[in-house]
C-alpha positions, 0 to 999 in steps of 0.5 A: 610848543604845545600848540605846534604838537597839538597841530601836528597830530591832528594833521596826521589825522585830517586833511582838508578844508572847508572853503564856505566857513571860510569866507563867512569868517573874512567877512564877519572879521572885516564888517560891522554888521553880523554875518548870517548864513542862513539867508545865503543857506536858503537862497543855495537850497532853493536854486538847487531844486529850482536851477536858473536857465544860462541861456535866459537868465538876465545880468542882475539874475547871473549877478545873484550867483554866490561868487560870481565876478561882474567880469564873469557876467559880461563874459557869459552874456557876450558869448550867447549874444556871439554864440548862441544857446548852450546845450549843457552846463558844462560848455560855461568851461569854455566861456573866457574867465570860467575857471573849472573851480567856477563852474564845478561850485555853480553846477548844482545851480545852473541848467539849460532849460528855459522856465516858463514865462512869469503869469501870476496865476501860474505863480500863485499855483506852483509856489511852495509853503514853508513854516519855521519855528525856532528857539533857543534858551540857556539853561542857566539864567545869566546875571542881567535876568537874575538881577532884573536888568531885562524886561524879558526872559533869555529865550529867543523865539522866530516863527517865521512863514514864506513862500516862494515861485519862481515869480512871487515870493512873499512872507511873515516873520515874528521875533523875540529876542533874548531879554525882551517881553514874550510878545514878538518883539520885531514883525515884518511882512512883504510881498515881491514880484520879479517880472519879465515884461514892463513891470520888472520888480514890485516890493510892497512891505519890507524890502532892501534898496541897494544903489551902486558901490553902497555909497549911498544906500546898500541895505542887503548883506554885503562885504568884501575885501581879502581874498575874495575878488568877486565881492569887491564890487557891489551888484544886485538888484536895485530891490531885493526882497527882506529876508534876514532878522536884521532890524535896522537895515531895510525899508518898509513901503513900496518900491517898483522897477519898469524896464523897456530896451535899455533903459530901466527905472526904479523907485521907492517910497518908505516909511519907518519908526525907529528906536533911539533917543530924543533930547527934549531938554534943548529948545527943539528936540533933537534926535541924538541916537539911532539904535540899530542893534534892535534890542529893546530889553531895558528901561532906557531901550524899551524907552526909545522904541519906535520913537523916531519918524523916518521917511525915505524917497529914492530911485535910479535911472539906468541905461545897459547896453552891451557892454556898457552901464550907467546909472543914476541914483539919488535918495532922500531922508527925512527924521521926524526932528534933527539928528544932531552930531555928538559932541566929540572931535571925532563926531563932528563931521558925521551926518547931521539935520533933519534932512539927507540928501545923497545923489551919485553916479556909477559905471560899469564897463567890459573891454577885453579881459577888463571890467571898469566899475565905480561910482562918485556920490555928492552929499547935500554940502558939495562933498564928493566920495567915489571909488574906481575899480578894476576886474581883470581876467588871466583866462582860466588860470589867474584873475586881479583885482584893484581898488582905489577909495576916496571917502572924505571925512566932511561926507555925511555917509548915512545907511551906505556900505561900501568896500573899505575897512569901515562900514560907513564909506566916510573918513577913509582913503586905500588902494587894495590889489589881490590877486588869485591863481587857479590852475586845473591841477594843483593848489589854487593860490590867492593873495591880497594886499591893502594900504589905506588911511583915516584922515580925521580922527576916529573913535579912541584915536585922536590923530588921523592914522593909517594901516596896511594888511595883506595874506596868502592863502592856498587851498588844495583839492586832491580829490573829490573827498579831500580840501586844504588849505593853510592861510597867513594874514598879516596888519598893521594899524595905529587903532589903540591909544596910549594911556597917562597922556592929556590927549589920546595918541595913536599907537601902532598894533602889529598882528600876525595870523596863521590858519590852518583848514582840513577837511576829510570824507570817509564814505557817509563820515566827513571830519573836519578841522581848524586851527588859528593862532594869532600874534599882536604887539600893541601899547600894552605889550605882546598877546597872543591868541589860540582856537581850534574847532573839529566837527564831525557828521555822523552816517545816518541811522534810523533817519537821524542825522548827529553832528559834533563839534568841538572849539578849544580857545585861549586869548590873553584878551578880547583884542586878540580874538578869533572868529571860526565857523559853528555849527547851529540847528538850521544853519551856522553862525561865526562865532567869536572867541575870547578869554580862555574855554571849551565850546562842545556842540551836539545837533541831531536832525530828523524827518517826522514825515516828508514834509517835517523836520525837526532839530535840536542842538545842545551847546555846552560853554566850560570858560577857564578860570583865571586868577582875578576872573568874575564868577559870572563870567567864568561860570558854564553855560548850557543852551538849548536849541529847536527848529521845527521845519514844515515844507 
């Protein structure tokens, strides 16, 4: 009762929601991998000082759009192809499938006018330089500094150099993470070129391959499921420039696309060290971890750095034409010793030797309304995984979607990310339907539902399981100045374990989830909330889940630019956790809440000249002591961050 009095009255006080936090949050609670906006963030920003021409921009161009469905693609290019040139953005509200929501996020993005031909030296003059130099430290030292179990101190530098043409980009970034030695910890480089003529794309350094539906290979970040339709099926560029802090998902060599008619070509060579651990003890040595955390802060990590060869060959052959699209992918990867599976029933059919062979074949096709996509993949022991999807659209008021996954256990996924509930597409079978209603006036409804299956045992659970879990969600957009939005998700999962017994048997995890999302301008103000409780019934019994955040941007004032924000949480446990959107000094985060505790954050911005900026935030984390709880756990944690920006 306390929560729903607490909900009510900061109802009375905002009302609406912010819909791009949102979509990080899905995305981190359904991925593996860390969600980083920041990308994403500098992406946005640079098509809005450089907006992509509609009347020109080819389908992998369309396809790097946030948000933007395959169906959406094929429409726009059949429309020029019958219609011709548009005169204005605005006209795309009149392309089949283009919804006014659609067109009114993408507007700051698109123009009319076409750019001017790719030359290098046209490039190399009118690219723009950035600088980035960011830290971060807390103020108090946790327990494994103090106690010396780090070979490094707890501050967290990047320095980080870019440019970027419409045509050329290229860059040097150097990280330390926390618990690591001063000495930059991580460094990458690259070099891309994107081209019009023969010569498409050409990476050298470090780079991210991305083949089909991620069977096979998809190193850039991607995700899908729940409500988002447009990410359920993977597209990009074959190659695609590093950009992220990641450490682990990229490729370090060259790579080139050729294009001529319909036929397009693309290859890659890389060659990598990687961190993990090697048994010498066996006859031959044997790779027995991979660490793809990137965190080199201990005796045993700093022991594995970059001890392990990788060597990565790979290419597809398409062919596009019209409506239709095939292609042909294939890779091959070599360690320096064989990689040996772990000895756990669950580990037994993982990817295993010291050579990988991945080939598969995918489609695309447009029919009407309907967009077919999928992809079958072969490992090197005949095993075959593939997913079919379908894109439909209901014209401008309602879009569906459909999935079906088949991801044998005996297939020896290895660097794949396809759409399922698990990272790896391996040891999985489910159907998704969603659906998405998006009327011109009024609440905008969508809603999905999921049924799948693990055939082989997992990691804790030693039978195969299966679960299901389905939403809706409505957001609701007044105004100009006013969104809401209100979420339920429900799931049920065998994925805990009942203790006392010889063998470890899945028990069922039922969770319920109730969000509530608003937001409000007032002038040069903008307020906004968010509130999730969460219930869950597993072995042990009932837990249950709180958090809520408020953020608030202050006018500026003298050119200083001030934003709070506020997170209340209270989970009986860390399987009861939340995730919601924080606020951060050149970009946000999601962050994870668990336990019980406060979360106060301050960033202030300022411009020192044109071309320098500057921020500083100050996060304050008060935990809540509970009985039994460790000190060091429910000590307060302060941290400070700087970002210093030159452009």
């Amino acid at each position: 009762m306390r929560y729903l009095m607490l909900l009510v009255e900061i109802l009375v006080a905002f009302c609406a929601a912010a819909q791009e936090p949102d979509q990080l949050e899905r995305r981190q609670e359904a991925s593996e991998r860390t969600v980083e906006e920041e990308p994403l963030v500098q992406e946005s920003e640079w098509r809005r000082r450089h907006p992509l021409c509609v009347n020109t921009a080819t389908a992998d161009e369309l396809r790097g759009l946030p948000g933007l469905t395959e169906l959406q693609v094929q429409r726009l290019l059949a429309w020029r192809r019958q219609l011709g040139a548009l005169l204005v953005p605005e006209e795309l509200a009149a392309v089949p499938g283009w919804d006014p929501e659609t067109v009114r996020r993408l507007r700051p993005y698109l123009t009319t006018e076409a750019a001017a031909p790719a030359q290098l030296r046209q490039a190399l003059r009118a690219g723009a330089h950035t600088v980035l130099l960011r830290a971060a430290r807390p103020l108090q030292l946790p327990e494994p500094y103090a106690a010396g179990d780090y070979a490094g101190g707890p501050e967290r530098l990047l320095l980080r150099y870019r440019f970027r043409s419409e045509h050329l980009r290229g860059g040097v970034s150097l990280e330390k993470d926390p618990g690591e030695p001063l000495t930059p910890d991580f460094a990458s480089a690259h070099l891309y070129w994107q081209g019009s003529g023969l010569l498409r794309t050409l990476a050298l350094g470090d780079f991210t391959v991305n083949m089909g539906q991620g069977l096979i290979q998809w190193d850039a970040p991607a995700f899908g499921g729940a409500a988002d339709l447009a990410s359920l099926k993977r597209q990009g560029p074959f190659l695609q420039p590093f950009l992220s802090a990641d450490e682990y998902h990229f490729s370090r060599g060259a790579g080139v696309t050729l294009e001529k008619g319909a036929w397009q070509l693309s290859l890659y060579a890389s060659l990598r060290r990687l961190s993990g651990r090697i048994d010498s003890s066996a006859t031959a040595p044997v790779i027995t971890s991979i660490n793809r955390s990137g965190y080199h802060r201990t005796a045993s990590e700093r022991a594995g750095s970059a001890t392990l060869g990788s060597h990565a060959l790979g290419g597809q052959l398409q062919w596009e034409r019209g409506t239709l699209r095939l292609a042909l992918n294939a890779r091959w990867l070599r360690f320096s010793a064989p990689l040996a599976s772990g000895g756990k029933p669950y580990e037994r059919f993982e990817a295993q030797g010291q050579q990988l062979r991945h080939t598969s074949i995918e489609w695309g096709l447009t029919r009407g309304p309907a967009h077919f996509f999928g992809e079958a993949a072969l490992d090197a022991k005949g095993t075959v995984a593939f997913v079919q999807g379908l894109l439909f659209s209901g014209g401008a008021l309602w879009d569906a979607a459909l999935q079906y996954r088949h991801f044998p256990a005996r297939y020896a996924a290895f660097d794949g990310n396809a759409v399922g509930r698990r990272t790896e597409p391996q040891n999985e079978e489910g159907l998704y339907v969603g659906i998405q209603l998006h009327p011109a006036q009024g609440p905008h409804l969508e809603a999905w539902a999921e049924g799948y299956r693990f055939p082989w045992l997992r990691y804790g659970v030693d039978a195969p399981t299966g679960g299901f879990n389905g939403g809706v969600q409505v957001g609701w957009r007044p105004n100009r100045k006013t969104e809401a939005g209100i979420r339920y998700r429900c799931s049920t999962e065998e994925e805990t374990v009942a203790a006392g017994l010889p063998m470890a048997l899945p028990a069922a995890v039922r969770r319920r989830a109730l969000r509530l999302q608003l937001a409000q301008d007032w002038g040069s103000w903008r307020g906004s909330f968010r509130a999730e409780g969460l219930w869950m019934d597993d072995a042990s019994g009932p837990q249950r889940g709180f958090a809520e955040s408020v953020l608030l941007k202050l006018p500026t004032w003298n050119g200083v630019r001030v934003s709070l924000q506020a997170h209340y949480y209270d989970t009986d446990s860390y399987a009861a956790r939340l995730y919601q959107y924080t606020e951060g000094a050149g970009g946000g985060s999601i962050g994870i809440f668990y336990g019980s505790g406060q979360r106060y954050s301050l960033i202030m911005q300022y411009d020192l000249t044109k071309h320098v900026h500057v921020s500083v935030q100050g996060i304050r984390t008060l935990p809540i002591s509970r009985p039994g709880g460790s000190p060091a756990v429910d000590a307060a944690v302060t941290e400070i961050r700087t970002q210093l920006f030159w452009h």
